[in-house]
BAGUVEX-885887 format. One line per 8 residues: their letters; for each residue z, y, x of C-alpha. Coordinates in steps of 0.2 Angstrom, whole numbers, plus 5000, padded with zeros to 4 digits. Layout:
N
A = Z/Y/X  ...
REM end
This chain:
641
XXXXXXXX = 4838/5030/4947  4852/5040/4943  4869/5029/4944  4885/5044/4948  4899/5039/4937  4896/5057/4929  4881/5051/4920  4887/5033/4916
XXXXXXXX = 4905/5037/4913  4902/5049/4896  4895/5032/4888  4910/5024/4883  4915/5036/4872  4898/5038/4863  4901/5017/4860  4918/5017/4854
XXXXXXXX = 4922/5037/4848  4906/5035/4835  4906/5026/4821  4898/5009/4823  4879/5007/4817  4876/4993/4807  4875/4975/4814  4862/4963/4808
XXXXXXXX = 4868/4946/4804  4857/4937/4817  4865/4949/4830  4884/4948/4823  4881/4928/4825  4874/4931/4842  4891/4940/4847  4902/4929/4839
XXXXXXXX = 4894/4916/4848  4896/4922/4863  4914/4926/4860  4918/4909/4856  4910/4902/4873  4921/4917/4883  4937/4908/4873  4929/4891/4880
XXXXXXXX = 4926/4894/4898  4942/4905/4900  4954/4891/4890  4945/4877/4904  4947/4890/4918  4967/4889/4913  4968/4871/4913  4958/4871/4930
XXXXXXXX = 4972/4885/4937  4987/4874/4929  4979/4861/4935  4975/4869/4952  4995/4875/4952  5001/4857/4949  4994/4851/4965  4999/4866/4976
XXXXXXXX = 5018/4863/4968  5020/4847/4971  5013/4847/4989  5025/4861/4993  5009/4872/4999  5020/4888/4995  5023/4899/5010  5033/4916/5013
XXXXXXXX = 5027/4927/5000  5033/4915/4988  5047/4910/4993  5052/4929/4990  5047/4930/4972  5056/4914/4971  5073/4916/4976  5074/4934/4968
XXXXXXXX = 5068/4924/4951  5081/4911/4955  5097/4920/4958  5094/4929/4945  5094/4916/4930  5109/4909/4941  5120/4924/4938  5115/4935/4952
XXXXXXXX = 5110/4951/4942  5105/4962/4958  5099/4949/4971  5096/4959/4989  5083/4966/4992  5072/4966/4974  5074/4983/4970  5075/4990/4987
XXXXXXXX = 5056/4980/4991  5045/4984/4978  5057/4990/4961  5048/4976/4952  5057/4978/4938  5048/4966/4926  5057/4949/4938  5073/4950/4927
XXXXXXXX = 5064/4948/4910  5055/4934/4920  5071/4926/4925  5074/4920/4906  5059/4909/4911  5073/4902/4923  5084/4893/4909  5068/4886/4902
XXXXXXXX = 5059/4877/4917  5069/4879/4934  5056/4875/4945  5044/4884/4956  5028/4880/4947  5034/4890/4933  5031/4907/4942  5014/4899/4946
XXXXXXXX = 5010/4895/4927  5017/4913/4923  5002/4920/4938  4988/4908/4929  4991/4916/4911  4991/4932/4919  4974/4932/4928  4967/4923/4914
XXXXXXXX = 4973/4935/4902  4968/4948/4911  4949/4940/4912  4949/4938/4893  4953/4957/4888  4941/4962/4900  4928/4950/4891  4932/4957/4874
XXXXXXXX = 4930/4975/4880  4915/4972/4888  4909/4961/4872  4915/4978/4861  4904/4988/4871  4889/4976/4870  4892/4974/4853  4891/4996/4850
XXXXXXXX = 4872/4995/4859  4861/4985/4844  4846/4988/4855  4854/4976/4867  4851/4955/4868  4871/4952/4863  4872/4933/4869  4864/4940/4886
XXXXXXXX = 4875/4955/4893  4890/4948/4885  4888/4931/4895  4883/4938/4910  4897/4948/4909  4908/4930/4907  4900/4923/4921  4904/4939/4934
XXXXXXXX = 4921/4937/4926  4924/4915/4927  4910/4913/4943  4919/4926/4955  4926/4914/4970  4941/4928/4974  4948/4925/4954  4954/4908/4962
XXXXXXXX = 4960/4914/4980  4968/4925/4971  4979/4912/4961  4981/4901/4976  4990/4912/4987  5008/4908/4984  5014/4920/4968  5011/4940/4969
XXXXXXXX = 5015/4955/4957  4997/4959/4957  4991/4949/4942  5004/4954/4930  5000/4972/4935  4981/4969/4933  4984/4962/4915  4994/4977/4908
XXXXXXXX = 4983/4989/4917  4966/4982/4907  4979/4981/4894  4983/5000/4896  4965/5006/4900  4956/4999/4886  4967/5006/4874  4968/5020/4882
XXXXXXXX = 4949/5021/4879  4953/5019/4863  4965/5032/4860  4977/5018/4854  4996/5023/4855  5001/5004/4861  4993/5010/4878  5011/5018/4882
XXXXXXXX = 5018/4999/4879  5005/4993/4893  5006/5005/4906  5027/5006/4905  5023/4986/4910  5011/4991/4924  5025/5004/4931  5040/4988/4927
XXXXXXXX = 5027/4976/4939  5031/4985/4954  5027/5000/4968  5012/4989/4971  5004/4990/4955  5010/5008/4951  4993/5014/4958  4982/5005/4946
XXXXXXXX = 4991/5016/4931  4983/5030/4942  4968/5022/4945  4966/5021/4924  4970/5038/4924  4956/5043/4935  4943/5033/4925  4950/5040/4909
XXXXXXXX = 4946/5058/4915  4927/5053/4915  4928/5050/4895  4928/5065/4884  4939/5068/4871  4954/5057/4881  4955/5070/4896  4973/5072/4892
XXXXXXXX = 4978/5055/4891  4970/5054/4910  4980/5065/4916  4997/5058/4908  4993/5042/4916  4989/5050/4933  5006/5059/4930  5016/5046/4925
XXXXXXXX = 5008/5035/4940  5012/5047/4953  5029/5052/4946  5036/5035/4947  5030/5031/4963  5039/5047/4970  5055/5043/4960  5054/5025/4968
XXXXXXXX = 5050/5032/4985  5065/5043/4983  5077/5029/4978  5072/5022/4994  5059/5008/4989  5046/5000/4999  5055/4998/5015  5043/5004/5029
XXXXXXXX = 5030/5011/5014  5043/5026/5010  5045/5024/5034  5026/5030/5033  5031/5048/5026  5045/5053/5036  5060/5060/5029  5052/5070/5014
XXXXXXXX = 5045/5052/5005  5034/5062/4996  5018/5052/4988  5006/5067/4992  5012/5064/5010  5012/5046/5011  4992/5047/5004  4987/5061/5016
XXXXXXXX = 4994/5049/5032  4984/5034/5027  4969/5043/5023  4962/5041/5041  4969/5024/5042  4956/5019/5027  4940/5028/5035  4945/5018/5052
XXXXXXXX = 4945/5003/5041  4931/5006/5031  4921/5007/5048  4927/4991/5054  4929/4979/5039  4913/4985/5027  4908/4969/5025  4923/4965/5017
XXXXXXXX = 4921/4981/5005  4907/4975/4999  4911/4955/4998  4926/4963/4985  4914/4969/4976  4898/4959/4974  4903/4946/4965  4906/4956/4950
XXXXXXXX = 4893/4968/4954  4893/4982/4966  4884/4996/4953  4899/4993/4941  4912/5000/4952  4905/5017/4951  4906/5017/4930  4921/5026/4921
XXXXXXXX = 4931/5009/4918  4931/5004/4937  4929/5020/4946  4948/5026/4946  4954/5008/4950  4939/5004/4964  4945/5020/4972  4962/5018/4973
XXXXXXXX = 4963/4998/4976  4950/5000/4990  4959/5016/4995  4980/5006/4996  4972/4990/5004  4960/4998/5016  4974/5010/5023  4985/4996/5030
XXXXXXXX = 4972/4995/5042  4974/4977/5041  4961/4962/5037  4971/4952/5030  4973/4965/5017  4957/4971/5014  4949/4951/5014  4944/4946/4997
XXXXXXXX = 4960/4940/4989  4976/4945/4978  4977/4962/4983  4960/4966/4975  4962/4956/4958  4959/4974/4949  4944/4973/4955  4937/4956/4949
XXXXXXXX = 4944/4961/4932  4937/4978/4929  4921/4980/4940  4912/4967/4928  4914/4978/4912  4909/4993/4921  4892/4981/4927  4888/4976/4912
XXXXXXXX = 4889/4997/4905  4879/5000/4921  4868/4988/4915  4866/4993/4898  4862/5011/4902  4850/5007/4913  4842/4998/4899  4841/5012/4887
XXXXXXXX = 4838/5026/4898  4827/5018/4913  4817/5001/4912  4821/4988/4903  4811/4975/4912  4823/4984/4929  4839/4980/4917  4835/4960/4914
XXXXXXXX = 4830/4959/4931  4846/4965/4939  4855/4954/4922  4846/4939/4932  4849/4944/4949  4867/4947/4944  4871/4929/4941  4861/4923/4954
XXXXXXXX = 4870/4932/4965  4890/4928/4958  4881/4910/4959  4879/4911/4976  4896/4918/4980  4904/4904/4969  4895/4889/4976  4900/4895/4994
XXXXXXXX = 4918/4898/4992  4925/4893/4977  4925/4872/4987  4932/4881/5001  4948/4885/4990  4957/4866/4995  4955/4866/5014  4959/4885/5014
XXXXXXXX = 4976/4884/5004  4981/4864/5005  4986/4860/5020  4999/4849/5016  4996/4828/5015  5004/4818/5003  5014/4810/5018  5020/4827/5022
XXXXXXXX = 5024/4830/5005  5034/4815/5001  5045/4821/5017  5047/4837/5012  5055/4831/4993  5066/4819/5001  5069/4833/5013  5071/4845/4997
XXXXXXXX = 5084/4831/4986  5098/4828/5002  5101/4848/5003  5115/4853/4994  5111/4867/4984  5127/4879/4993  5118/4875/5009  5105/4888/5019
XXXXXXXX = 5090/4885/5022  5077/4891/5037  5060/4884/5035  5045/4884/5043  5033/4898/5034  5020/4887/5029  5032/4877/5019  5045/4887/5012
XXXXXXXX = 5042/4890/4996  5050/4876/4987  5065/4880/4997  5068/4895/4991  5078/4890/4977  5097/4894/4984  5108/4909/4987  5103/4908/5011
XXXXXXXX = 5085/4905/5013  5075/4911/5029  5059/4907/5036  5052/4908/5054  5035/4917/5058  5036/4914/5076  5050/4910/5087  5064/4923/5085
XXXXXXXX = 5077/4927/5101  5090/4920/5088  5096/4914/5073  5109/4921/5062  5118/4907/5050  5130/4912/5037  5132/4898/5023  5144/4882/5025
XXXXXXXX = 5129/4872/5033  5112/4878/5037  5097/4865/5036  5083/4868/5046  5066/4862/5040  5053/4862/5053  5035/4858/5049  5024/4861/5064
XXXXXXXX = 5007/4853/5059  5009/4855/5038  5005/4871/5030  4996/4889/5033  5009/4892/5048  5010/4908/5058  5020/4900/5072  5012/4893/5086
XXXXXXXX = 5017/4873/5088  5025/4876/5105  5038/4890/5096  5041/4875/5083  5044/4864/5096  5054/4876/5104  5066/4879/5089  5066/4858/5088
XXXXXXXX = 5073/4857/5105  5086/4870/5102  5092/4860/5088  5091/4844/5096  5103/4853/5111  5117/4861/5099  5131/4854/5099  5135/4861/5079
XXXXXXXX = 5115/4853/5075  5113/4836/5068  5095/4826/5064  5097/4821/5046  5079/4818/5044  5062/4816/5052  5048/4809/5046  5026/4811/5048
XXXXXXXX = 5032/4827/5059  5041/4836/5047  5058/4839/5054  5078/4843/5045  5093/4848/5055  5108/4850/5046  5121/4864/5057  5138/4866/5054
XXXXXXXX = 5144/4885/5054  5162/4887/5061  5176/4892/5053  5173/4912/5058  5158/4909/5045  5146/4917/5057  5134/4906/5071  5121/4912/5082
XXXXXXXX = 5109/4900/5087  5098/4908/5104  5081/4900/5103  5071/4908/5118  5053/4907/5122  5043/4891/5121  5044/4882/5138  5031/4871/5148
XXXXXXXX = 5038/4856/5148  5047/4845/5135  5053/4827/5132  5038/4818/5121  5047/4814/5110  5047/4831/5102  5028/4830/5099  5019/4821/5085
XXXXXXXX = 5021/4803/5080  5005/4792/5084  5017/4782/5092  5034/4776/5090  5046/4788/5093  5063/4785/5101  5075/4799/5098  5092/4792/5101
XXXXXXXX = 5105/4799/5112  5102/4818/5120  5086/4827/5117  5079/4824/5135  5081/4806/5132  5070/4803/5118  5051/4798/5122  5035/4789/5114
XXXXXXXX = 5031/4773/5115  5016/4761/5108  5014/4745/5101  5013/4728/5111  5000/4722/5099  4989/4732/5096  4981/4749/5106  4979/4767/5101
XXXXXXXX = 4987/4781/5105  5003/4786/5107  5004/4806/5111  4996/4819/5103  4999/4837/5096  5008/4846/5112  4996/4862/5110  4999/4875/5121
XXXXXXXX = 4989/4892/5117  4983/4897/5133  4970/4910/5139  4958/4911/5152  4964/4901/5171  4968/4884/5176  4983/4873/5169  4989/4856/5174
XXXXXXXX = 4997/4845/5166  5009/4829/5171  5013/4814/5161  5028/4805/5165  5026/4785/5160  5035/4769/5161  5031/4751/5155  5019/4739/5157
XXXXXXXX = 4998/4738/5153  4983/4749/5155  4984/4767/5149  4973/4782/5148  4980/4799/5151  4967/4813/5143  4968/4832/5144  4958/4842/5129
XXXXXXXX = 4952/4860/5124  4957/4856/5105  4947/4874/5102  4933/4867/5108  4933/4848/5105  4930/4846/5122  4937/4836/5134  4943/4840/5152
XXXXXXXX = 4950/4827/5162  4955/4807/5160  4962/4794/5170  4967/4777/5166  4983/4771/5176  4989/4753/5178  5007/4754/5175  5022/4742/5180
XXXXXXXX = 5037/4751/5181  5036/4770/5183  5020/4782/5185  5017/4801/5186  5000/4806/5180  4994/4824/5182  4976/4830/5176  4969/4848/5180
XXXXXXXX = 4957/4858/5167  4952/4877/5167  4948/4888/5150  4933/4898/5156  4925/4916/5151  4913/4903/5143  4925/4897/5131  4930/4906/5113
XXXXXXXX = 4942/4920/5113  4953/4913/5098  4958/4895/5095  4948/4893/5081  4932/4896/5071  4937/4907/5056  4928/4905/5038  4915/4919/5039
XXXXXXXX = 4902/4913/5026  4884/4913/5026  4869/4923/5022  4874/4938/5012  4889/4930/5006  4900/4936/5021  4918/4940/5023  4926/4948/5040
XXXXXXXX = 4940/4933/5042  4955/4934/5046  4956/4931/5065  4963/4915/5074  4976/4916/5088  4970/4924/5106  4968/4909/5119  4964/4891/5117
XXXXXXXX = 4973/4876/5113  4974/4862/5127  4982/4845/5122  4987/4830/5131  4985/4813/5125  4989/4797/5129  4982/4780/5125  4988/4763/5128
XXXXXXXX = 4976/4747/5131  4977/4732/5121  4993/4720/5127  5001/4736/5133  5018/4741/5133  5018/4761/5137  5031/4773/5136  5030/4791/5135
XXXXXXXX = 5044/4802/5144  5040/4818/5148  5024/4830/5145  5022/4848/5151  5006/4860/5155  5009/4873/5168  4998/4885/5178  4988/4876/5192
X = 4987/4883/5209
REM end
């Protein structure tokens, strides 16, 4: 079976450069048909996105990268015309038209509505393509390819990981670069509008107008059109590169930021990758079916999105997600050409059997990870979430803002906002008042708990910080800037001991007076526990940890391997008055390497994921006895002898 792109990329001009054949009517209803169940299932995947957007907005489940797009979108439909830092990062010109959007619905969830209509947009000029193709073969079933074609599209699981990572520029680039290739497939003059657009969505997205180009080279008779693409692509990119956008991108060339320099250095970088993360190559590209990606629609854009994602050298860029949305959009016209050819040319039983196994195969994927789209991306309960608003409503919009990654999003919306991916040597506060929201158990969080509750108990011990709000462990400090306008706040490492009542709220917490004052304590009518949540990422050895309690009853002090769900010491105390308690555990060779079980998949539906922290997680807890009265002082976990 011969599959090169030079044999199937010469077909899309022989179906759209000739002059149609006549359709019969029982086929011309078969394709309107299937048109009108494309329109169908794409308008109820949009409500399902909106939907799906809705929730993530109003549980605050908005991390980092949005909080970016959001404050750029936000200062500028306040006034701001040249907010730091947009044009410098990527030149993503097409965020001031979007800024209108601003005086029309000021909230975040309108950037997420705007990435919804883009990826289905996207999905729906690819449907019609492929359908226009389908429909240019009379010898094929219409209502089958052109289905099959929907369901590669609607069934690929990394469509909705996609639009539940915060908000990117990668989907408006995707829909005006099928925009852009399909009609420059078509020879259309409109295609200049579409890849202008693909250029104005950023120095991300610039490669896909390269990518088209590439693919177009393969059609004869649009050669020329190719090669402007691919000239225009590259040109911009180097202009950009030479204003001095993309930060550590343009770093990567040295000090002639050429394109042609910046490709050849990352070239090695991508076979290293390749090596290490095939599987996630090929879980990219099965959903919407691997033979597509060699066909003159998806060749050029395969290639160079594989190529720009793999050469980070990075898993978190190569895993199935936002950063490969081309290639959920184009690789399915190209398998359902691939498809088509190797009906006419090779077998046709071999054709409707790889149709079949096609949707059994984007089945699979879909039923595996499409449910695991909630626990993956929401990670933020309601209680939290109600927090967080009140949190959000008593911040004067003049103040700053530092948040905790997994949470700041919403935040975003104000002239200071910063976010902290693990605990810095300092902070640097410039605005009137700086609020610090800390979340240390809600979201997708990059810092470790004990760098969160180390960044609690330097605010707790500033003199210039004050406890506005706390509430289901979400945390708001409000700090007053002095008069010179500028404050450094020194934050340290996490330490090994802290009061308890830094940690999470099973019990009741007492914070009142100074920080090394404030403790847990339970309930005299009823028992459960009253610590928990005091992870300390720790690697092989042995760790011990002391408990420091006072009150009356029966308590039980436990230390856990949260990693492992395993406990590694108890001991039940009597108290009347005073007690220290102090337990021994060990992590062993024996134990995982990382803290947590990643999502992997199953069967041939695998992804290399993203890997946990390095070490284990150990926990104390305490637990008070019916008719107890315990109070929790003091917890810490330190290297045992």
């Amino acid at each position: 079976m011969n599959s090169s792109p030079a044999h199937v990329a010469h077909l899309p001009l022989r179906l759209e450069g000739a002059r149609r054949p006549a359709v019969s009517d029982t086929r011309s209803t078969a394709l309107r048909r299937s048109r009108h169940v494309g329109e169908a299932a794409l308008a109820i995947q949009l409500v399902a996105l909106l939907a799906w957007s809705g929730v993530e907005a109003a549980r605050h489940a908005q991390t980092g990268d949005f909080s970016g797009f959001y404050q750029w979108w936000y200062l500028i439909s306040h006034g701001t015309l040249n907010p730091p830092g947009l044009f410098q990062a990527q030149a993503i010109l097409i965020e001031w038209p979007l800024a209108a959007l601003g005086f029309i619905w000021p909230h975040p969830i309108t950037l997420l509505v705007v990435q919804d209509f883009a990826i289905v947009g996207a999905e729906f000029v690819a449907f019609m393509w492929l359908c226009d193709l389908v429909a240019e073969r009379p010898e094929v079933p219409a209502a089958r390819f052109c289905l099959t074609g929907l369901a590669l599209l609607v069934l690929d699981p990394w469509i909705y990981w996609s639009a539940s990572w915060d908000y990117h520029s990668e989907p408006l680039g995707t829909l005006f670069a099928v925009l852009a290739a399909r009609d420059l497939f078509r020879g259309r003059r409109i295609a200049v509008l579409w890849c202008a657009l693909t250029l104005a969505s950023g120095l991300v997205t610039t490669p896909y107008l390269v990518g088209v180009g590439i693919s177009i080279l393969f059609v004869r008779g649009r050669r020329v059109w190719g090669a402007a693409a691919i000239a225009a692509g590259t040109a911009w990119f180097e202009l950009m590169l030479k204003l001095g956008v993309g930060f550590g991108i343009a770093g990567a060339v040295g000090k002639g930021h050429q394109a042609a320099g910046l490709l050849a250095s990352r070239v090695p970088a991508a076979i290293s990758a390749l090596q290490h993360f095939w599987l996630d190559a090929i879980a990219n590209l099965a959903p919407a079916g691997i033979l597509g990606a060699v066909t003159a629609p998806a060749i050029g854009i395969t290639a160079v999105v594989m190529g720009e994602n793999f050469s980070q050298g990075i898993v978190g860029y190569v895993r199935p997600s936002f950063q490969g949305l081309p290639l959920y959009i184009f690789v399915p016209i190209g398998t359902i050409l691939a498809l088509m050819w190797l009906r006419r040319r090779i077998s046709r039983r071999l054709a409707d059997a790889l149709v079949a196994l096609s949707i059994v195969n984007v089945l699979g994927w879909a039923v595996l990870w499409i449910p695991q789209v909630v626990p993956t991306w929401l990670r933020v309960s309601p209680r939290q979430s109600e927090a967080l608003t009140h949190i959000e409503q008593i911040i004067p919009e003049r103040d700053g803002v530092v948040a905790s990654q997994g949470i700041a999003g919403d935040f975003a919306g104000r002239k200071y906002e910063n976010l902290f991916v693990s605990t810095p040597d300092y902070f640097r506060l410039t605005a009137p008042d700086t609020w610090f929201v800390i979340a240390p158990y809600s979201g997708i969080e990059t810092a470790l708990v004990a760098q969160s509750t180390q960044v609690i108990a330097t605010l707790a011990r500033d003199r210039n910080a004050k406890l506005a709000y706390v509430s289901d462990d979400v945390w708001a400090f409000r700090v007053k800037v002095p008069a010179t306008g500028i404050h450094y706040l020194p934050v340290g490492e996490p330490a090994n001991s802290y009061p308890a009542g830094l940690f999470a709220t099973y019990g009741t917490a007492v914070r009142r007076g100074p920080e090394r004052f404030w403790y847990m304590k339970g309930s005299d009518r009823a028992h459960g526990p009253i610590l928990w949540g005091d992870y300390y990422l720790k690697s092989v050895g042995h760790y011990r940890t002391t408990v420091r309690l006072a009150g009356s009853g029966e308590a039980q002090v436990q230390l856990w391997n949260v990693t492992t769900n395993r406990e590694l010491a108890e001991k039940n105390v009597a108290l009347s008055g005073r007690a220290t308690v102090s337990l021994a555990g060990s992590i062993t060779r024996r134990d995982p390497k990382r803290s947590q079980a990643a999502l992997r998949g199953g069967g041939p539906f695998q992804i290399n994921p993203v890997p946990a922290y390095p070490g284990n997680n150990l926990e104390t807890r305490v637990y008070a006895e019916s008719a107890s009265t315990i109070k929790v002082l003091h917890v810490s976990l330190t290297p045992a002898k």
